[in-house]
MMTF fields as JSON, N, C-alpha, C and O atoms, coordinates in Angstrom:
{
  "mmtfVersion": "1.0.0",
  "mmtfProducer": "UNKNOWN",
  "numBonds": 331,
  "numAtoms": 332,
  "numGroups": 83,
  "numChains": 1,
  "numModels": 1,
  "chainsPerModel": [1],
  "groupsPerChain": [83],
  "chainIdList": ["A"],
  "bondAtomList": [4, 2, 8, 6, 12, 10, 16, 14, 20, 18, 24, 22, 28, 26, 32, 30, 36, 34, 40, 38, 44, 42, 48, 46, 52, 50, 56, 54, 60, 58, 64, 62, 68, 66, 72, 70, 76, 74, 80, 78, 84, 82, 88, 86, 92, 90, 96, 94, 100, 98, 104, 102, 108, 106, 112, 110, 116, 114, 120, 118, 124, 122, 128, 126, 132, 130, 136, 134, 140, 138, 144, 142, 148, 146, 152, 150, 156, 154, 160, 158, 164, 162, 168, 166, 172, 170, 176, 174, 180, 178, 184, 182, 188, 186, 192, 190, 196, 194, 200, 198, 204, 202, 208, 206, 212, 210, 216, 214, 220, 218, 224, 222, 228, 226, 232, 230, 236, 234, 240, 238, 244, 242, 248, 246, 252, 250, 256, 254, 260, 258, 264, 262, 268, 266, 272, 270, 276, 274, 280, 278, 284, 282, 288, 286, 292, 290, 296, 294, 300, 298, 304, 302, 308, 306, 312, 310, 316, 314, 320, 318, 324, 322, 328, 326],
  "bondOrderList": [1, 1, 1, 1, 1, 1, 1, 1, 1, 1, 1, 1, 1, 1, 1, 1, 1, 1, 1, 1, 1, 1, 1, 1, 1, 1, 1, 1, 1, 1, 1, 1, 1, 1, 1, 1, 1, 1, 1, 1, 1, 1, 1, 1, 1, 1, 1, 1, 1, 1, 1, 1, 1, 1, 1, 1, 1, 1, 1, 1, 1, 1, 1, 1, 1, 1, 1, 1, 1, 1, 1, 1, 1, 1, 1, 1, 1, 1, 1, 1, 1, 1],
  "groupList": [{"groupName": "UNK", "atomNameList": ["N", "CA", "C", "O"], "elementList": ["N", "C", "C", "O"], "formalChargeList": [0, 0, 0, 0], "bondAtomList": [1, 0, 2, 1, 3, 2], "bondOrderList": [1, 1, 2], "singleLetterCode": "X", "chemCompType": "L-PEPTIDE LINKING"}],
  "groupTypeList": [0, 0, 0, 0, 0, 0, 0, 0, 0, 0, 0, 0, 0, 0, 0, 0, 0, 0, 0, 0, 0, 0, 0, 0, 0, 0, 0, 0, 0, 0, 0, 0, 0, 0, 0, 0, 0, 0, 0, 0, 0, 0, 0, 0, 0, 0, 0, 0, 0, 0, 0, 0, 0, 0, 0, 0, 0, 0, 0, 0, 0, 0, 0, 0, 0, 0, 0, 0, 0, 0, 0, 0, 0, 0, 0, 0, 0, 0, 0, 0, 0, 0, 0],
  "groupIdList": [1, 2, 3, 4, 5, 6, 7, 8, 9, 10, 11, 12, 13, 14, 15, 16, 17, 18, 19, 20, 21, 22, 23, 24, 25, 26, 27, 28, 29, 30, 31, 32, 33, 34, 35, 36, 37, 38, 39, 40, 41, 42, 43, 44, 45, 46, 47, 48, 49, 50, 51, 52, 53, 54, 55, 56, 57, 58, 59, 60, 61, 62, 63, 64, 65, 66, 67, 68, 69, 70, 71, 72, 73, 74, 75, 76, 77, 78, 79, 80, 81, 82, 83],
  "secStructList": [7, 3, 3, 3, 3, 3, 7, 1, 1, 1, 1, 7, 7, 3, 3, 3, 3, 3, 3, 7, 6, 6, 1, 3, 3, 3, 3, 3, 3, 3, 3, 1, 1, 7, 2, 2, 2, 2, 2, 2, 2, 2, 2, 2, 2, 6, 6, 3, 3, 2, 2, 2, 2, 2, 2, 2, 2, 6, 6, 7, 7, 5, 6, 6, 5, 1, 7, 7, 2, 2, 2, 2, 2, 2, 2, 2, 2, 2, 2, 2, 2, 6, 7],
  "xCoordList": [73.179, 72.955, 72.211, 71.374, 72.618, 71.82, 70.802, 70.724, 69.605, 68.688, 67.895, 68.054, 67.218, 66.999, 65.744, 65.465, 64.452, 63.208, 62.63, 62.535, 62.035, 61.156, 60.09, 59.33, 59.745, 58.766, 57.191, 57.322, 56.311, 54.871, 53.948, 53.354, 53.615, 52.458, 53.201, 52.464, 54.514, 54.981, 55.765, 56.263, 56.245, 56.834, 58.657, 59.3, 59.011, 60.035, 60.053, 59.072, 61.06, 61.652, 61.975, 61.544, 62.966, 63.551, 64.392, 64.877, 64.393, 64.579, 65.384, 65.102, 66.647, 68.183, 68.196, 67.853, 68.587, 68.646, 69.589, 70.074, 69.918, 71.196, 70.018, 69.321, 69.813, 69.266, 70.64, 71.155, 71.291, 72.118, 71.374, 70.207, 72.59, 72.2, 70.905, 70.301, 71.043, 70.702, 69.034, 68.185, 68.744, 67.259, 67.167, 66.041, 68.214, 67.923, 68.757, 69.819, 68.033, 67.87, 69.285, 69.428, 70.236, 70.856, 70.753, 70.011, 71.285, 71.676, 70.479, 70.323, 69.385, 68.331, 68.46, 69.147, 67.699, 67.64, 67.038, 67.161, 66.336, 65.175, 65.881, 66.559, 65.697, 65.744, 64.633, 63.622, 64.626, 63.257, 62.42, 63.042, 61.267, 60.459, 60.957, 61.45, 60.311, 60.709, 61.72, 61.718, 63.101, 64.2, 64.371, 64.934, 64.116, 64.107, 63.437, 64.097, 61.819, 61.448, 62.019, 62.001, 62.612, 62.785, 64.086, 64.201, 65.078, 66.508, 65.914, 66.561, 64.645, 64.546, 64.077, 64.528, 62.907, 62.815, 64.124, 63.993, 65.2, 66.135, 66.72, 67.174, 66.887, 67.969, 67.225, 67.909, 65.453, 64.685, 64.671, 64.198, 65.25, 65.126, 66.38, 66.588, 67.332, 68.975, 68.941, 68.65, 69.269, 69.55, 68.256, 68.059, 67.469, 66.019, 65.652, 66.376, 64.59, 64.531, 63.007, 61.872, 63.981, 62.882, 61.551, 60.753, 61.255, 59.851, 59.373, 58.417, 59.907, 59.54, 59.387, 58.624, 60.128, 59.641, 58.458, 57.849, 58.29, 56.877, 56.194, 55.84, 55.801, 54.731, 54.328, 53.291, 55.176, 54.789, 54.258, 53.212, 55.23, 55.101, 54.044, 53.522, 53.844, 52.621, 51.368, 50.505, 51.148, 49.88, 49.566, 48.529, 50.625, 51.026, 50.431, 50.639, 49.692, 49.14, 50.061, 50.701, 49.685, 50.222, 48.803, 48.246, 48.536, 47.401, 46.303, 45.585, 46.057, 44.65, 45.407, 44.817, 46.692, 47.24, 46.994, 46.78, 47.055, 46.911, 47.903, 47.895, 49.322, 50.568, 51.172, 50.596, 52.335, 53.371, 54.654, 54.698, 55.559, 57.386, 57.651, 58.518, 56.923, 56.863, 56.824, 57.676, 55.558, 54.296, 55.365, 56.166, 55.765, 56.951, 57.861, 58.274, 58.36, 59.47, 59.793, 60.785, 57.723, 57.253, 57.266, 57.617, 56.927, 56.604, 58.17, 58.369, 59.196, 60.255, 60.928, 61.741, 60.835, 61.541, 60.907, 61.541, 59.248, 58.878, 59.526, 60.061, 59.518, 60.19, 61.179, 61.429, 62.298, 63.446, 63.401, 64.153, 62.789, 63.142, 62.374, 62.745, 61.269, 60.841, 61.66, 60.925, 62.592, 63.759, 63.938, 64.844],
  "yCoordList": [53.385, 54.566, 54.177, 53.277, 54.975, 54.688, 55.259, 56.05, 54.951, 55.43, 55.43, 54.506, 56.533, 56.923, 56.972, 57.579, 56.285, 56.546, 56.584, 55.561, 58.081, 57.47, 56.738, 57.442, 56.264, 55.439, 55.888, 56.515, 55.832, 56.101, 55.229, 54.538, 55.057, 54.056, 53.174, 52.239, 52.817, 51.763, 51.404, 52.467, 50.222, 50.521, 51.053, 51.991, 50.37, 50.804, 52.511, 52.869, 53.457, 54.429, 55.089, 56.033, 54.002, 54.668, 53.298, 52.522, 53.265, 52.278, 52.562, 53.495, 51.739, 52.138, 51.045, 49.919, 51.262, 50.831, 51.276, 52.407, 50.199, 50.339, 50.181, 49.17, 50.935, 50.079, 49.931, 51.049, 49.235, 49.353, 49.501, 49.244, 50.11, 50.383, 49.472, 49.837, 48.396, 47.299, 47.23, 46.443, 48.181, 48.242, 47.043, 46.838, 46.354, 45.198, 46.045, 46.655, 45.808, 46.267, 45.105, 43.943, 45.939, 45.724, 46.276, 47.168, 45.855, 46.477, 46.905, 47.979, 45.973, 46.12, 46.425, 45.701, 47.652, 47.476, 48.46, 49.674, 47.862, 48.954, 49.157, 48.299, 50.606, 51.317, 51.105, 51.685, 50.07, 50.167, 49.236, 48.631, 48.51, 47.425, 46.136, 46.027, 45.153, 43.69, 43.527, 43.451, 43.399, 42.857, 41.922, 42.242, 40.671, 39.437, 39.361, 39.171, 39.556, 39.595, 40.696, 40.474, 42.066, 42.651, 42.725, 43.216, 41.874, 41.307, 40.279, 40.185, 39.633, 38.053, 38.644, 38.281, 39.812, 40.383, 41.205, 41.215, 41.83, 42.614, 41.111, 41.55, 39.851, 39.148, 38.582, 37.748, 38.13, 37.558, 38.568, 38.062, 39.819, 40.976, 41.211, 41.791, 40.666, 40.731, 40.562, 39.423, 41.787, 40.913, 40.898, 40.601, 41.13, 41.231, 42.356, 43.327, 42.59, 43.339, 44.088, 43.731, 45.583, 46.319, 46.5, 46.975, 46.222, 46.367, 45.07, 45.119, 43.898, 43.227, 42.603, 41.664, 43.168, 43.348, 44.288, 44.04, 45.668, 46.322, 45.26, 44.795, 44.577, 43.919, 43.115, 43.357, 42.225, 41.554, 42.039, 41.654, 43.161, 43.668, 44.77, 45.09, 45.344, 46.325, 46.716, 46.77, 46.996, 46.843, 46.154, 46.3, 45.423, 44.481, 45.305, 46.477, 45.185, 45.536, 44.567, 43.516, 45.638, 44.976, 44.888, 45.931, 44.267, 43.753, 44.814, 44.7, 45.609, 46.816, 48.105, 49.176, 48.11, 49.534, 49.057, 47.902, 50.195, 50.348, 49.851, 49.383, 50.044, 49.618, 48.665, 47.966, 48.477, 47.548, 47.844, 48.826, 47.489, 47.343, 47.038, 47.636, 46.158, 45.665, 46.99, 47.685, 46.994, 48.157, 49.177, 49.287, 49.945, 50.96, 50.749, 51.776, 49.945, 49.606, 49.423, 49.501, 49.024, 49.132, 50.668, 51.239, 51.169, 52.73, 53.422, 53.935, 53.337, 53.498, 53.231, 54.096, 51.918, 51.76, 52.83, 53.522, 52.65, 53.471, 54.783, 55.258, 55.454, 57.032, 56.655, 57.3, 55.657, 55.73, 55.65, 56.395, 55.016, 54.768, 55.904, 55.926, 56.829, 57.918, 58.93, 59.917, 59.183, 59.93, 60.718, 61.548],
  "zCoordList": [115.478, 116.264, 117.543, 117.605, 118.583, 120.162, 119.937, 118.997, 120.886, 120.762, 122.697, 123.495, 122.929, 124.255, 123.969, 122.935, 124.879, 125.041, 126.214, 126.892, 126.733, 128.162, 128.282, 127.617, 128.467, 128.876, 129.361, 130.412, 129.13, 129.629, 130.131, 129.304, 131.595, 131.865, 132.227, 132.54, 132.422, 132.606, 133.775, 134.146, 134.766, 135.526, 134.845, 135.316, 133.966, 133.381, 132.851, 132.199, 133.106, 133.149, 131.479, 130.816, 131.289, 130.116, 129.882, 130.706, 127.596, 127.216, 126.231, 125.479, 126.034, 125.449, 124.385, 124.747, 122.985, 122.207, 121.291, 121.309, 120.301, 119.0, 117.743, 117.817, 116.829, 115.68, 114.586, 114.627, 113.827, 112.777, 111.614, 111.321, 110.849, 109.574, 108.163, 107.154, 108.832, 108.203, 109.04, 108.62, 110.271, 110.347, 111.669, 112.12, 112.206, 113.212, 114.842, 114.965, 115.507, 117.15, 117.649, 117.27, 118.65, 119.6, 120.964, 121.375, 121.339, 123.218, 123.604, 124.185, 123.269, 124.242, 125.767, 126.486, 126.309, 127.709, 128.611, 128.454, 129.631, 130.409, 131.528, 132.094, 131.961, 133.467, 133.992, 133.596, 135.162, 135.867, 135.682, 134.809, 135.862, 135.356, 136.583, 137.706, 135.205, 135.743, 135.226, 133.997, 136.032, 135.649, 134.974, 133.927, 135.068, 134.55, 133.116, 132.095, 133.143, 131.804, 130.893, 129.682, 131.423, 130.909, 129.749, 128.626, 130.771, 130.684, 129.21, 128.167, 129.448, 128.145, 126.807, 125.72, 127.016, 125.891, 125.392, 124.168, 125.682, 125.27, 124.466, 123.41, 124.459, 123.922, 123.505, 122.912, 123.159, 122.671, 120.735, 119.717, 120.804, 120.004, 119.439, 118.374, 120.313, 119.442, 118.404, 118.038, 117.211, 115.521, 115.061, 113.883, 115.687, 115.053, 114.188, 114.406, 113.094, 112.286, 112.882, 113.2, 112.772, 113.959, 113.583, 114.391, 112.598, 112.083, 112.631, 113.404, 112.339, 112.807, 114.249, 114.475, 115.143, 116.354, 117.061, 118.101, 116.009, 116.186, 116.063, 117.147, 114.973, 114.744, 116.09, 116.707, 116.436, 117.643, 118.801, 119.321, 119.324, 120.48, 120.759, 121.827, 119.294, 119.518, 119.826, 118.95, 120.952, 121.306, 122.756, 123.401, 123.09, 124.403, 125.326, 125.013, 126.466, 127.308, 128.692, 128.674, 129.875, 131.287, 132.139, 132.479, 132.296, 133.386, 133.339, 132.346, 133.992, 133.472, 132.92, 133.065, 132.283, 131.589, 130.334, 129.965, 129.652, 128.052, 127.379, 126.241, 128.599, 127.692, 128.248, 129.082, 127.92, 128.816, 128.543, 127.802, 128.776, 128.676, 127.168, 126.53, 126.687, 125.105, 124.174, 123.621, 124.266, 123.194, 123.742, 122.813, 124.738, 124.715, 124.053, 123.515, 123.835, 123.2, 121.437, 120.711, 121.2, 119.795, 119.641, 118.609, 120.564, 120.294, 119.878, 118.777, 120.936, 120.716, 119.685, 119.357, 118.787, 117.977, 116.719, 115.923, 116.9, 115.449, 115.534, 114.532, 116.745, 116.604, 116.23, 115.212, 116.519, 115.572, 114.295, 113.666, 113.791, 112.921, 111.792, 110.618, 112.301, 111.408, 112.149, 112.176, 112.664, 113.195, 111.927, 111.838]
}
């Protein structure tokens, strides 16, 4: 299933995602941000098991914000997945 998240605090917009049935993240990808890192984390996460990408990414901070492109993306996946 796709999945649509806006984004808060971040330079990135809004963040597009697949989770499959089996609980692992595809088609990572941000509107907005740093292109490049943004582009390495989406394929650093391919096939990955979304819990286990919360774990990592949660909490990730960007330079003096609370959040970052990551920790959104931790955030994002948990609403999916208590969807």
């Amino acid at each position: 299933m796709t999945y649509n998240y806006e984004t808060k605090g971040t330079c990135s917009r809004k963040i597009t995602f697949d989770l499959d049935e089996n609980g692992n993240l595809h088609n990572v990808s941000f509107m907005g941000g740093c292109n490049g890192n943004l582009k390495a984390i989406g394929k650093l996460v391919e096939g990955k098991p979304a819990e286990e990408v919360v774990r990592i990414l949660e909490g990730n901070t960007c330079g003096p914000r609370a959040t970052s492109c990551a920790d959104q993306l931790a955030k994002a996946i948990m609403e999916a997945i208590h969807a």
